[in-house]
Biopython code that builds the backbone (N, CA, C, O; Angstrom):
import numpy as np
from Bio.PDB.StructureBuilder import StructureBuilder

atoms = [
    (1, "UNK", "N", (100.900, 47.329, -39.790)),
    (1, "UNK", "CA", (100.512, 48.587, -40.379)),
    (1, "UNK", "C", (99.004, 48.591, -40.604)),
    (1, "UNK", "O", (98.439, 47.724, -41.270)),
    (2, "UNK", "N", (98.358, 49.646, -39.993)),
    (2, "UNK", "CA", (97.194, 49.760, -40.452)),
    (2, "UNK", "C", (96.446, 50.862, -41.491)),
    (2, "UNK", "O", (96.942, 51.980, -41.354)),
    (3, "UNK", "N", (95.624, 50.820, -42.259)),
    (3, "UNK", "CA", (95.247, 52.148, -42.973)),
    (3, "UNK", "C", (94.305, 52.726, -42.279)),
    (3, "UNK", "O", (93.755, 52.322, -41.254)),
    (4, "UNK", "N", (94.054, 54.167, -43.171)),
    (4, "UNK", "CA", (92.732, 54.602, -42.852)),
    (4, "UNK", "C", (91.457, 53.738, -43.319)),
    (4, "UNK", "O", (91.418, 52.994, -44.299)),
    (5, "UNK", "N", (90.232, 54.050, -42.229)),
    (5, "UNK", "CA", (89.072, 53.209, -42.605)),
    (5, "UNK", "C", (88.150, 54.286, -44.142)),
    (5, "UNK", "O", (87.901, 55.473, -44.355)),
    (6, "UNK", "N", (87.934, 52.968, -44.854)),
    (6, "UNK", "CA", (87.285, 53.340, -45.681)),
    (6, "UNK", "C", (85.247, 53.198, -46.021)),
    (6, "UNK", "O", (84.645, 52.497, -45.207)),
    (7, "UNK", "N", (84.830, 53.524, -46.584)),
    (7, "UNK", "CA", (83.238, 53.167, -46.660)),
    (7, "UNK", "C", (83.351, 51.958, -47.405)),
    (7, "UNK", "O", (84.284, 51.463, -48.036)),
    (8, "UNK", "N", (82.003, 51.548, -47.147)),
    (8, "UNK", "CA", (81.332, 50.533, -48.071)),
    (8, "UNK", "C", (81.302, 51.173, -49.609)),
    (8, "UNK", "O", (80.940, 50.388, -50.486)),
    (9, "UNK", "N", (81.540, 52.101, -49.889)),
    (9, "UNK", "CA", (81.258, 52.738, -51.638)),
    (9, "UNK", "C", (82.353, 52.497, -51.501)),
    (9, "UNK", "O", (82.645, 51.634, -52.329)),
    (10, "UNK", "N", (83.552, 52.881, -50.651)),
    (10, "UNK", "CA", (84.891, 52.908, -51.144)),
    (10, "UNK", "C", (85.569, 51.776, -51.657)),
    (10, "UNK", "O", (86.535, 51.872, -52.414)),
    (11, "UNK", "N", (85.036, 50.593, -51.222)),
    (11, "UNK", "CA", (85.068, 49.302, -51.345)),
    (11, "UNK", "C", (84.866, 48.392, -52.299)),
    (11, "UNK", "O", (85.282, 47.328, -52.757)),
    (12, "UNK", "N", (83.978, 49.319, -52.432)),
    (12, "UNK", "CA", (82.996, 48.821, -54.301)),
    (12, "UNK", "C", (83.592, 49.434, -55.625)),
    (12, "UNK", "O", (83.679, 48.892, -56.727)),
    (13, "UNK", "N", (83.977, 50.686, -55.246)),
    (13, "UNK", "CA", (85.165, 51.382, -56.218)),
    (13, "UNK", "C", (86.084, 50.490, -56.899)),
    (13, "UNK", "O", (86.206, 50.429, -58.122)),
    (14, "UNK", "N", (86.646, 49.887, -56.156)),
    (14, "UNK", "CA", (87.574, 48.262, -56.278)),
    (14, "UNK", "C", (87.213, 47.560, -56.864)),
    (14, "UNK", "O", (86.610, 46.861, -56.050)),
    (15, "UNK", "N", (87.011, 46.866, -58.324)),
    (15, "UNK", "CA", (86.862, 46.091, -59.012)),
    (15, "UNK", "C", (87.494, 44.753, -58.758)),
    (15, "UNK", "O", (88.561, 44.604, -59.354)),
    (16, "UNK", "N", (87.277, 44.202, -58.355)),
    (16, "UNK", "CA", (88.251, 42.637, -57.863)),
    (16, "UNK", "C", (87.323, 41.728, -58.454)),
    (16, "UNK", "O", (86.182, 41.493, -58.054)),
    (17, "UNK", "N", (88.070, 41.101, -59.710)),
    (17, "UNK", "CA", (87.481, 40.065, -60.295)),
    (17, "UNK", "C", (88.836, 38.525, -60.619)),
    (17, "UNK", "O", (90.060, 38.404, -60.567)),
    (18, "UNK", "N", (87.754, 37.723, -60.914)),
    (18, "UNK", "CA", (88.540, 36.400, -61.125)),
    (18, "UNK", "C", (88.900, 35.940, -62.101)),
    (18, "UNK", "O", (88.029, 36.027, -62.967)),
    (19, "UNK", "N", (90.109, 35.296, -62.546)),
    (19, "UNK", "CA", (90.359, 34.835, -64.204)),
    (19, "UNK", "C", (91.193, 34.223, -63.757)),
    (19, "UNK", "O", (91.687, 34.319, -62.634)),
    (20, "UNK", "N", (91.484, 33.407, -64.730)),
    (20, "UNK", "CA", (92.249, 31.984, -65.423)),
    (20, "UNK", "C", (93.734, 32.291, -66.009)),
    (20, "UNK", "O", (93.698, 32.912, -67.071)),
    (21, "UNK", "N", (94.648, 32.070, -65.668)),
    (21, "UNK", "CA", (95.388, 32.387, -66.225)),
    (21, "UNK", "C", (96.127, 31.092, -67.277)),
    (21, "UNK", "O", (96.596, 30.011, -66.919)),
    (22, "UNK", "N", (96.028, 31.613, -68.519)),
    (22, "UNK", "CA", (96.044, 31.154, -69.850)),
    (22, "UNK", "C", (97.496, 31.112, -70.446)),
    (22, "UNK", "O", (97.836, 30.329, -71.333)),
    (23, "UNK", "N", (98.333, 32.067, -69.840)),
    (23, "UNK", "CA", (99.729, 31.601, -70.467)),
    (23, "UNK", "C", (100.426, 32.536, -69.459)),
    (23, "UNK", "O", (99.875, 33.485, -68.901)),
    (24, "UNK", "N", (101.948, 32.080, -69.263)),
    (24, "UNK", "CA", (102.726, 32.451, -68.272)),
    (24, "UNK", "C", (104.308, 32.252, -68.738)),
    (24, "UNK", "O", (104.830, 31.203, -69.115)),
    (25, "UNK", "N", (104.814, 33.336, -68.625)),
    (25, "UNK", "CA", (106.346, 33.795, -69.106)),
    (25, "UNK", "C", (107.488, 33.996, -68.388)),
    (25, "UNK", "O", (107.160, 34.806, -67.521)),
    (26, "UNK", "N", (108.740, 33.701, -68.238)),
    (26, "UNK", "CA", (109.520, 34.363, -67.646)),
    (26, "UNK", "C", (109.483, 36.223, -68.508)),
    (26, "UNK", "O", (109.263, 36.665, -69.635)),
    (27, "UNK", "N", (109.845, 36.786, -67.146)),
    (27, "UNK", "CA", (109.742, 38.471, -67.713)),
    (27, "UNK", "C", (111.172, 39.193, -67.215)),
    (27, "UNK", "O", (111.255, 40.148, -66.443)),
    (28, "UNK", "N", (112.777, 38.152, -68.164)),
    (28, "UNK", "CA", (113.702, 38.625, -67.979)),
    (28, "UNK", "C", (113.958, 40.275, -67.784)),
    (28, "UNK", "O", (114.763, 40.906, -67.098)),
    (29, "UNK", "N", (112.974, 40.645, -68.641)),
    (29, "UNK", "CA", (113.270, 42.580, -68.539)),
    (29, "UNK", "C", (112.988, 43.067, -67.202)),
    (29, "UNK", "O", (113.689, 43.926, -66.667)),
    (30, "UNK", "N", (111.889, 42.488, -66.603)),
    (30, "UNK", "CA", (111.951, 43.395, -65.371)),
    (30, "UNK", "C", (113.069, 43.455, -64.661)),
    (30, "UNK", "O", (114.069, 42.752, -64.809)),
    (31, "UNK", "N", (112.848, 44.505, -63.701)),
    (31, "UNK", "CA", (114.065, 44.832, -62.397)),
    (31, "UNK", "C", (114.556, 43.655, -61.567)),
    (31, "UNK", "O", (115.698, 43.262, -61.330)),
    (32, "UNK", "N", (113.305, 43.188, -61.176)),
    (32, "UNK", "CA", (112.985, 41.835, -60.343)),
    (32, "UNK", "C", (112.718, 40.692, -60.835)),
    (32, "UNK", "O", (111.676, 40.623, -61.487)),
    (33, "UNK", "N", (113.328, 39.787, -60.726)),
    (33, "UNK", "CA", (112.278, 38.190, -61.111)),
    (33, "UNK", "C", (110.919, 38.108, -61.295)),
    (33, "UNK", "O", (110.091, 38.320, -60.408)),
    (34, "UNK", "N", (110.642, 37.765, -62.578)),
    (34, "UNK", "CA", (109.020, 38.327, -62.873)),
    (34, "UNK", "C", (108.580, 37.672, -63.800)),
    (34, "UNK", "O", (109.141, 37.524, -64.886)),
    (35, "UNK", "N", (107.276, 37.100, -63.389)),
    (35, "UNK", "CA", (106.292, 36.245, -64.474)),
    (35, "UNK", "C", (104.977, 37.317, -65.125)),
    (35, "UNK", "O", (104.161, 38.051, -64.567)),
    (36, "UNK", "N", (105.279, 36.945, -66.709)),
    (36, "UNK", "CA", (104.616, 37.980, -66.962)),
    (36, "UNK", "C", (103.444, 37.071, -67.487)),
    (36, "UNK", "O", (103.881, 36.090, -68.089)),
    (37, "UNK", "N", (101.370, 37.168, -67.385)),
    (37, "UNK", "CA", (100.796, 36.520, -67.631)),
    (37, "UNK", "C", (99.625, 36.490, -68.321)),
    (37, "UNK", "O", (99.113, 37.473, -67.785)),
    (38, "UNK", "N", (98.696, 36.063, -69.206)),
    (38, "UNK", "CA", (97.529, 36.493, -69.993)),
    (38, "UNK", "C", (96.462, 35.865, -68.992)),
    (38, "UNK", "O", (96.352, 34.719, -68.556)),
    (39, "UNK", "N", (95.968, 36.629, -68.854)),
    (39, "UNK", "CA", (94.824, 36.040, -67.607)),
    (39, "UNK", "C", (93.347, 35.929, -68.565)),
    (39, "UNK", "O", (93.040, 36.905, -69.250)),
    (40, "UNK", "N", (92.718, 35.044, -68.564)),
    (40, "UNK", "CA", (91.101, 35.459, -68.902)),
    (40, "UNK", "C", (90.097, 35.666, -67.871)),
    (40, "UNK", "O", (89.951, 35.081, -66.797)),
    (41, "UNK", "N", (89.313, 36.782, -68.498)),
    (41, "UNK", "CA", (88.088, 37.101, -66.840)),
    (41, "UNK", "C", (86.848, 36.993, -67.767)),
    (41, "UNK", "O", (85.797, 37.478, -67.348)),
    (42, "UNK", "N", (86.868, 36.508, -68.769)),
    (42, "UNK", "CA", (85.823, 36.033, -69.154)),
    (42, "UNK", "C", (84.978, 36.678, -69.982)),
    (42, "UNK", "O", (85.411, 37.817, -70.154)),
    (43, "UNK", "N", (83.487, 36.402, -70.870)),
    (43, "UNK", "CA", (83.401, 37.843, -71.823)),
    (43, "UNK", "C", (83.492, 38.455, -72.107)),
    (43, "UNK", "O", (84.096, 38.777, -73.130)),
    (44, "UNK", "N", (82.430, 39.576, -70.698)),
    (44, "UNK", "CA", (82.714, 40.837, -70.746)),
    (44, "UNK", "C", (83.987, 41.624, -70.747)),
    (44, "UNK", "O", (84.189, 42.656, -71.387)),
    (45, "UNK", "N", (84.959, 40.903, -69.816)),
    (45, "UNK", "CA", (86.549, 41.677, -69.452)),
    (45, "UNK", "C", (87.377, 41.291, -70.732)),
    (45, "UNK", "O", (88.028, 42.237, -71.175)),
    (46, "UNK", "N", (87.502, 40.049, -71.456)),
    (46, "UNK", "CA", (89.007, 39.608, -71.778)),
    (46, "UNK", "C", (89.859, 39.361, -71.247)),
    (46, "UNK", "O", (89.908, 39.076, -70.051)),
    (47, "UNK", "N", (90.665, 39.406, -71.945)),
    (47, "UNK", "CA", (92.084, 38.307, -71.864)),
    (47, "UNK", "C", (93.121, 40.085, -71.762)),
    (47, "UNK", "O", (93.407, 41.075, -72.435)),
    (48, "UNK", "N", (93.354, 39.339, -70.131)),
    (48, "UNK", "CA", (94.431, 40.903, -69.871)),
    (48, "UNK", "C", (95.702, 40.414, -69.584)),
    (48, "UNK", "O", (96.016, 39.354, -69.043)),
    (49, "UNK", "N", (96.359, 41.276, -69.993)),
    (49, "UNK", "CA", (97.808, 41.156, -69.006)),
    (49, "UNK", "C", (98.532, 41.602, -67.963)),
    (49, "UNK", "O", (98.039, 42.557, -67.363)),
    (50, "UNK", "N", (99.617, 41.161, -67.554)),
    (50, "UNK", "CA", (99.655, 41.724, -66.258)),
    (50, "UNK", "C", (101.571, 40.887, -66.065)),
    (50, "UNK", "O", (102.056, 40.113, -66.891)),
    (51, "UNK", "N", (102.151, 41.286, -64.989)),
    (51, "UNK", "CA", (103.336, 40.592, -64.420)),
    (51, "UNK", "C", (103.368, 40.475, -63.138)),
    (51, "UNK", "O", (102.752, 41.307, -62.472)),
    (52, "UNK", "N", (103.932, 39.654, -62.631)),
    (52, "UNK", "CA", (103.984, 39.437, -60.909)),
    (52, "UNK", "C", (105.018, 39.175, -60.637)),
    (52, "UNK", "O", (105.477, 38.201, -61.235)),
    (53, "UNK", "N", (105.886, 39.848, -59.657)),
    (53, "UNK", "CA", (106.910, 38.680, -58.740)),
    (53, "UNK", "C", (107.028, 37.871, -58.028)),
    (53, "UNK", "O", (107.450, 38.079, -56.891)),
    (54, "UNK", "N", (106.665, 36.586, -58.506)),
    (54, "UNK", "CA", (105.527, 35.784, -57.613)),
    (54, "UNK", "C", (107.077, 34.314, -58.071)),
    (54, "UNK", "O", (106.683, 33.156, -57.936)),
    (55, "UNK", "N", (108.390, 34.458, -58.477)),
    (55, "UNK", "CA", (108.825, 33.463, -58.970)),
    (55, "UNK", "C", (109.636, 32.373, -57.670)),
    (55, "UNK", "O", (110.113, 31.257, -57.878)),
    (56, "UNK", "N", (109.599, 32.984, -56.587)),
    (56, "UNK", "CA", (110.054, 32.077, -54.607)),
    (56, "UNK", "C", (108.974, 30.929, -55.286)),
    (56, "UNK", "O", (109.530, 29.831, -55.317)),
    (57, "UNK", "N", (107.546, 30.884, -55.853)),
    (57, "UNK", "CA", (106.712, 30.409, -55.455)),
    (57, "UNK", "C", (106.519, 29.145, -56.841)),
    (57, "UNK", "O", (106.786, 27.946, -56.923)),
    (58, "UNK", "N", (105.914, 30.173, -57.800)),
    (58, "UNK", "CA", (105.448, 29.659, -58.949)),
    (58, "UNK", "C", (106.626, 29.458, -60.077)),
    (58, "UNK", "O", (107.683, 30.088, -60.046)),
    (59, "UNK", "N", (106.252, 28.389, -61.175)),
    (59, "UNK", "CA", (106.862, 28.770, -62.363)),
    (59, "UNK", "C", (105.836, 29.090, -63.471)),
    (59, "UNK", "O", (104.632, 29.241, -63.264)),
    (60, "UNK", "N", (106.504, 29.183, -64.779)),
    (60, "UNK", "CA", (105.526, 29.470, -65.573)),
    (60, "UNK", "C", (104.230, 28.554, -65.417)),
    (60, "UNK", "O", (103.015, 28.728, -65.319)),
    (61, "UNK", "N", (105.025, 27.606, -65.442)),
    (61, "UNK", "CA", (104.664, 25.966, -65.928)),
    (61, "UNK", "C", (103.372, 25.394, -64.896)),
    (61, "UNK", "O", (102.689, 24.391, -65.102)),
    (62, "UNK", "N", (103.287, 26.146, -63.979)),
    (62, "UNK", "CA", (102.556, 25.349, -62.536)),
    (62, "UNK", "C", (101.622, 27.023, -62.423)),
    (62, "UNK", "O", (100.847, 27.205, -61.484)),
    (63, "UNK", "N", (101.804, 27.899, -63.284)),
    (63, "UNK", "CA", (100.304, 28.577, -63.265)),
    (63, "UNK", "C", (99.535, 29.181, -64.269)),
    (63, "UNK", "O", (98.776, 30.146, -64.174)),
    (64, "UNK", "N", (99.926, 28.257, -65.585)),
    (64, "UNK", "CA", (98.676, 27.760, -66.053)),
    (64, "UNK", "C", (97.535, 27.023, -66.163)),
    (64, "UNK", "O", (97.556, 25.806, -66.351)),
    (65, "UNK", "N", (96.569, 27.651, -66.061)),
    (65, "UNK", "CA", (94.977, 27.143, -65.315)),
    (65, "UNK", "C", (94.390, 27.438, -64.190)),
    (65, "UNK", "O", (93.209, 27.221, -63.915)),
    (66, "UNK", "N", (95.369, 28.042, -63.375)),
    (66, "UNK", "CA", (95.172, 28.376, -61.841)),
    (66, "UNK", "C", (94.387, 29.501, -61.910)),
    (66, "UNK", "O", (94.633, 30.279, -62.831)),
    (67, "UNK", "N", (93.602, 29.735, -61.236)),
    (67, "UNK", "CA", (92.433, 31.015, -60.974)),
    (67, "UNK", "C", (93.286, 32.004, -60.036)),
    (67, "UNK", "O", (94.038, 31.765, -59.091)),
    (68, "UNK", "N", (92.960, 32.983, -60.537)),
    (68, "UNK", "CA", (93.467, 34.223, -59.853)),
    (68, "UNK", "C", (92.928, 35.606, -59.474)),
    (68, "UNK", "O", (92.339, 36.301, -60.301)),
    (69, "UNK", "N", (93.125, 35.966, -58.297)),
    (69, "UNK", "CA", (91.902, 37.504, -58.405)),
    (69, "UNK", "C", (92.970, 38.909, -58.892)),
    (69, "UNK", "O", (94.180, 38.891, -58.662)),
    (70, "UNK", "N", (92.602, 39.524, -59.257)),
    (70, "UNK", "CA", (92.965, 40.634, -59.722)),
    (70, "UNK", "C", (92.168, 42.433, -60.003)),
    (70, "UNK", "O", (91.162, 42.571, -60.699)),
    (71, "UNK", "N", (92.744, 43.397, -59.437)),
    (71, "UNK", "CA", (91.713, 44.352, -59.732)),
    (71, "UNK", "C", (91.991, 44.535, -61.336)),
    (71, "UNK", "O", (93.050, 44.359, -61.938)),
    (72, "UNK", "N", (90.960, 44.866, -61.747)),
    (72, "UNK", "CA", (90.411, 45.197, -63.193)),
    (72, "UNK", "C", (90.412, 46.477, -63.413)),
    (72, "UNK", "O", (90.700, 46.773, -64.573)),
    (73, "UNK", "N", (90.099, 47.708, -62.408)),
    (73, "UNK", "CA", (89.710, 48.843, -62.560)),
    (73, "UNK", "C", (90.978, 49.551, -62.601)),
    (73, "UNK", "O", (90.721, 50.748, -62.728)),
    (74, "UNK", "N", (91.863, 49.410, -62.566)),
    (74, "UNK", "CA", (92.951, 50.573, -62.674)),
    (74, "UNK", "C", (93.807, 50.735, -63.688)),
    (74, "UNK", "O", (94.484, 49.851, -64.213)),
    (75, "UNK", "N", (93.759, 52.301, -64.062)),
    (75, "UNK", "CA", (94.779, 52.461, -65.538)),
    (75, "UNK", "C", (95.707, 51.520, -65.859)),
    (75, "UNK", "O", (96.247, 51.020, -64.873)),
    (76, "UNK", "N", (96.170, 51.002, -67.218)),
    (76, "UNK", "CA", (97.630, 50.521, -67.673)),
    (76, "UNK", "C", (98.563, 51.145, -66.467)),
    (76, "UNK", "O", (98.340, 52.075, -65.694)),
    (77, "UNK", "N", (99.759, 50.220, -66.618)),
    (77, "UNK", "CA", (100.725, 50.698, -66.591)),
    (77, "UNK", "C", (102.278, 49.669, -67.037)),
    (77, "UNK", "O", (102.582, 48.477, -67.085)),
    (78, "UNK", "N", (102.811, 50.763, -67.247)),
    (78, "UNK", "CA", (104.133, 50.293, -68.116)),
    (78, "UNK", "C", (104.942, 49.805, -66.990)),
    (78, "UNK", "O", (104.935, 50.368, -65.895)),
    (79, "UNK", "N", (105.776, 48.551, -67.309)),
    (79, "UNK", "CA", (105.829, 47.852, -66.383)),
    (79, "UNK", "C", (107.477, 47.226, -67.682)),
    (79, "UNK", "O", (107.416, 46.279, -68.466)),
    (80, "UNK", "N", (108.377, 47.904, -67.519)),
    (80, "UNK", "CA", (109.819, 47.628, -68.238)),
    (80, "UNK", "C", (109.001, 47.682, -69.627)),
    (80, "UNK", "O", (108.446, 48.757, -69.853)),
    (81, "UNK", "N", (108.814, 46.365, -70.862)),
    (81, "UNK", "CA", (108.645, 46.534, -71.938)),
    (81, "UNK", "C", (106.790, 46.115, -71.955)),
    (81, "UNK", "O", (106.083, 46.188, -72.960)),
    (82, "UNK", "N", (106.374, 45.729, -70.713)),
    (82, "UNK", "CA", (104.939, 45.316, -70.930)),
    (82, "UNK", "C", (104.027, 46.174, -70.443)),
    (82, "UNK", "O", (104.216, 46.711, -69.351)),
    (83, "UNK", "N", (103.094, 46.380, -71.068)),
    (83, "UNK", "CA", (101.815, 47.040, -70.188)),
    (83, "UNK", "C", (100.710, 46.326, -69.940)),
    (83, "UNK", "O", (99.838, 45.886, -70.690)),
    (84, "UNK", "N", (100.937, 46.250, -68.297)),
    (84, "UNK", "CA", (100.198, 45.573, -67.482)),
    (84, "UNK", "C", (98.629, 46.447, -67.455)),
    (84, "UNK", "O", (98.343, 47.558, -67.902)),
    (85, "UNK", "N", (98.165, 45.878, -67.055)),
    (85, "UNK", "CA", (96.330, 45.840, -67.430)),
    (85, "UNK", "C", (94.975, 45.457, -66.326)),
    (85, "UNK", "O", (93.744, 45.492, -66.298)),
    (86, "UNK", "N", (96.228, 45.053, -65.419)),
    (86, "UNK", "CA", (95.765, 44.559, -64.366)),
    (86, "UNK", "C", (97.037, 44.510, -62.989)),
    (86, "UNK", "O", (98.262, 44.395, -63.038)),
    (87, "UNK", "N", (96.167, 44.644, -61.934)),
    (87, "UNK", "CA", (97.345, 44.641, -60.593)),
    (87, "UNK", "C", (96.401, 42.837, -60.329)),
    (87, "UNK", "O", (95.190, 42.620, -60.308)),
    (88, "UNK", "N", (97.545, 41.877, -60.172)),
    (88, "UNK", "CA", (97.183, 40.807, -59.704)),
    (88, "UNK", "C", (97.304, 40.578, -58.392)),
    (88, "UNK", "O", (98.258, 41.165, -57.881)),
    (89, "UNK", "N", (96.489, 39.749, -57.491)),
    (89, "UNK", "CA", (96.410, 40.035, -55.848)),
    (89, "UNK", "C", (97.119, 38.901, -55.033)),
    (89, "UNK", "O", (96.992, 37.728, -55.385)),
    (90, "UNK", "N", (97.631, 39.143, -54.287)),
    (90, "UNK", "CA", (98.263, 38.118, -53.084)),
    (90, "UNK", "C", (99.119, 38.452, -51.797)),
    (90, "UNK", "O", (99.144, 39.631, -51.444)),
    (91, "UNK", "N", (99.643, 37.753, -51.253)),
    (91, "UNK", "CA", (99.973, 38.523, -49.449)),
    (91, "UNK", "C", (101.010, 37.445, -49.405)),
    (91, "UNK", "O", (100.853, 36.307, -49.848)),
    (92, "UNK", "N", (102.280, 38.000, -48.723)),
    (92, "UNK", "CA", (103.207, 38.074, -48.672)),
    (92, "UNK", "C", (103.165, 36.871, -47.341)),
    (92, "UNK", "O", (102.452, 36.800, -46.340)),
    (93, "UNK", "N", (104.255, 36.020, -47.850)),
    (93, "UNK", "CA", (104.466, 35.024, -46.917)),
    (93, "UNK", "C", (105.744, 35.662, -45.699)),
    (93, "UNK", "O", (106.145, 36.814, -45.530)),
    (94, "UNK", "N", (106.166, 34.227, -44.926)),
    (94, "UNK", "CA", (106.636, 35.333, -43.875)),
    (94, "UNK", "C", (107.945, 36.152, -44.011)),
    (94, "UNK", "O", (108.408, 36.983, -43.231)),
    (95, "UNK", "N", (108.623, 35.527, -45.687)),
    (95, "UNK", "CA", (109.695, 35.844, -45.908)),
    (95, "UNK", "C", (109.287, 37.086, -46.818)),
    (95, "UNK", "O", (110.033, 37.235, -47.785)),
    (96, "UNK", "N", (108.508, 37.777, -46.729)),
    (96, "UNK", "CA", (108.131, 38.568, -47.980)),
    (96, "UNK", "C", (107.704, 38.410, -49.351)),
    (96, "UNK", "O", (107.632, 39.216, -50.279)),
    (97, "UNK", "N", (107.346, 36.756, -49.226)),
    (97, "UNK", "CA", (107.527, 36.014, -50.587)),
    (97, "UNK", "C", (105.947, 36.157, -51.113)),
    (97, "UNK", "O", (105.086, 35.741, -50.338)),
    (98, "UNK", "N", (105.573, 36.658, -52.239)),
    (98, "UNK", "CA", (104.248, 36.307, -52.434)),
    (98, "UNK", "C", (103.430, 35.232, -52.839)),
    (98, "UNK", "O", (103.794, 34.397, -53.668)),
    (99, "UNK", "N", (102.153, 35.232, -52.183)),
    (99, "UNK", "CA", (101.325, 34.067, -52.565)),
    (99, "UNK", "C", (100.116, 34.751, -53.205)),
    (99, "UNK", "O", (99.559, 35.724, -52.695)),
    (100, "UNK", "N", (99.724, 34.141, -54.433)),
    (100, "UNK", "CA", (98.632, 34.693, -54.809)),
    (100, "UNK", "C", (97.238, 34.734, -54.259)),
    (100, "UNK", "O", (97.241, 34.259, -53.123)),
    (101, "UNK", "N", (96.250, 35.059, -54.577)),
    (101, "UNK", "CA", (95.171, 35.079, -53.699)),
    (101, "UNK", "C", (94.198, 33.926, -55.203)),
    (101, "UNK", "O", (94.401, 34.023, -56.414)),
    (102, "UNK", "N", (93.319, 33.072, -54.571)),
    (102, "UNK", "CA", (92.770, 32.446, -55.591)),
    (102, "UNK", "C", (91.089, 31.867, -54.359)),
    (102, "UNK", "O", (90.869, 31.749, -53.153)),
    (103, "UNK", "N", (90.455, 31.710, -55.447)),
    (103, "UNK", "CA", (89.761, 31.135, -54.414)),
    (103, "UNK", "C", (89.424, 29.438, -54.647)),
    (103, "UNK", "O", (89.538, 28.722, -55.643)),
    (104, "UNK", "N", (88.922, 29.141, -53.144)),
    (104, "UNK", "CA", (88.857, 27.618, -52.189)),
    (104, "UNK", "C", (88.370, 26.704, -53.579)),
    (104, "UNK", "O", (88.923, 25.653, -53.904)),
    (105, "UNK", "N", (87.476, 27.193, -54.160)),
    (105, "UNK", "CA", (86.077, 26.451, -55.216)),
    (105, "UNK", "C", (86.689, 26.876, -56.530)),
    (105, "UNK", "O", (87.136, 28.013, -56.373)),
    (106, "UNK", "N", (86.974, 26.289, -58.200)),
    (106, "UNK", "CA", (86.717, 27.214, -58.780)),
    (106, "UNK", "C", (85.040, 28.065, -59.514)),
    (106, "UNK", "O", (83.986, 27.559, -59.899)),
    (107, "UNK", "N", (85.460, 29.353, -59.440)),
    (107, "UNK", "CA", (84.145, 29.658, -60.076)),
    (107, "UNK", "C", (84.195, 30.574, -61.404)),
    (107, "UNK", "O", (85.276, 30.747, -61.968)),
    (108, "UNK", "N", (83.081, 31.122, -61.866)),
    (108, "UNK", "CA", (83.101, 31.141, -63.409)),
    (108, "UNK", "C", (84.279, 32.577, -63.537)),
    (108, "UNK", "O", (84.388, 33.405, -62.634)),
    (109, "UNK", "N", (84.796, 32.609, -64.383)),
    (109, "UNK", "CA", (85.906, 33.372, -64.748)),
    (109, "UNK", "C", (85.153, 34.813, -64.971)),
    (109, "UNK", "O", (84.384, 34.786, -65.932)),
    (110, "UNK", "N", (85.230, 36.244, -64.178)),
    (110, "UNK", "CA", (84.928, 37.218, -64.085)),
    (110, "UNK", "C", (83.893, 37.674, -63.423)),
    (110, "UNK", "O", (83.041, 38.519, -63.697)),
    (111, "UNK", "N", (84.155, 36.728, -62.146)),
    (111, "UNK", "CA", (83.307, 36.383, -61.185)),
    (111, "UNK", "C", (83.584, 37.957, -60.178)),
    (111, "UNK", "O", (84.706, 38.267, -59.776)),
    (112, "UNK", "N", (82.701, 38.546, -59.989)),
    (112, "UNK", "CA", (83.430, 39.751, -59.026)),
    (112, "UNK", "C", (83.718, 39.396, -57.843)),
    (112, "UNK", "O", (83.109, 38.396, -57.462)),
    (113, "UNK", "N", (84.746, 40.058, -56.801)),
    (113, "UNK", "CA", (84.863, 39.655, -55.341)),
    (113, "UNK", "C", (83.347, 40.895, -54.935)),
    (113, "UNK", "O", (83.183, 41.992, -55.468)),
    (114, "UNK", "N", (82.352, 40.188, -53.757)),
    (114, "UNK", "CA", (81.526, 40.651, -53.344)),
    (114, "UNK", "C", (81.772, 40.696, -51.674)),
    (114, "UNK", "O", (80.924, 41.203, -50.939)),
]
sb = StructureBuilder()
sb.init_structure("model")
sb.init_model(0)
sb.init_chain("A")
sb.init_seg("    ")
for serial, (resi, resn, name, xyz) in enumerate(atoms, 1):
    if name == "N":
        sb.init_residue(resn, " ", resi, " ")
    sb.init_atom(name, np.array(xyz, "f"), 0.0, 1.0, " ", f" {name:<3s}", serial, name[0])
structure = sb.get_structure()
């Protein structure tokens, strides 16, 4: 599947920053198998939350500390009993399974993607 092409402004619109994730939950309420997580991005941003269905992969237990990218810029949203604060990023393995996106090095927490 491909999208439409977008600009270089359109691109930048996209807030994609990096944080730490600081504590990690099972999130029995959702629909789906779901880890719900407090991420830090560092001063300026805080400590956000967010949930993923990321559980083929991770447990709570094995992603705390792990760096993670996430967009920052987009409204709440209610998400069963939590409001998420953040869309967290990753690409789908070949079973549909997600993998998060993190990067190679770590670097300082609210690091923007450039």
């Amino acid at each position: 599947m491909t999208t439409p092409q977008i600009t270089f402004d359109d691109f930048l619109k996209v807030d994609i920053r990096i944080g730490t994730i600081i504590e990690a939950q099972p999130f029995p309420e959702a629909r789906k198998p779901a880890i719900k997580m407090m991420i830090d991005f560092g001063e300026t941003i805080g400590l956000k939350k967010t949930s993923a269905q990321i559980t083929s992969h991770y447990t709570s237990e094995t992603l705390v500390g792990r760096q993670v990218m996430a967009v920052v810029n987009f409204p709440p949203r209610q998400i069963g009993p939590l409001m998420s604060e953040v869309l967290t990023l990753g690409f789908a393995d070949e079973n549909d399974e997600i993998i998060l996106g993190h990067p190679g090095t770590p670097v300082p927490n609210g690091s923007r993607l450039i």
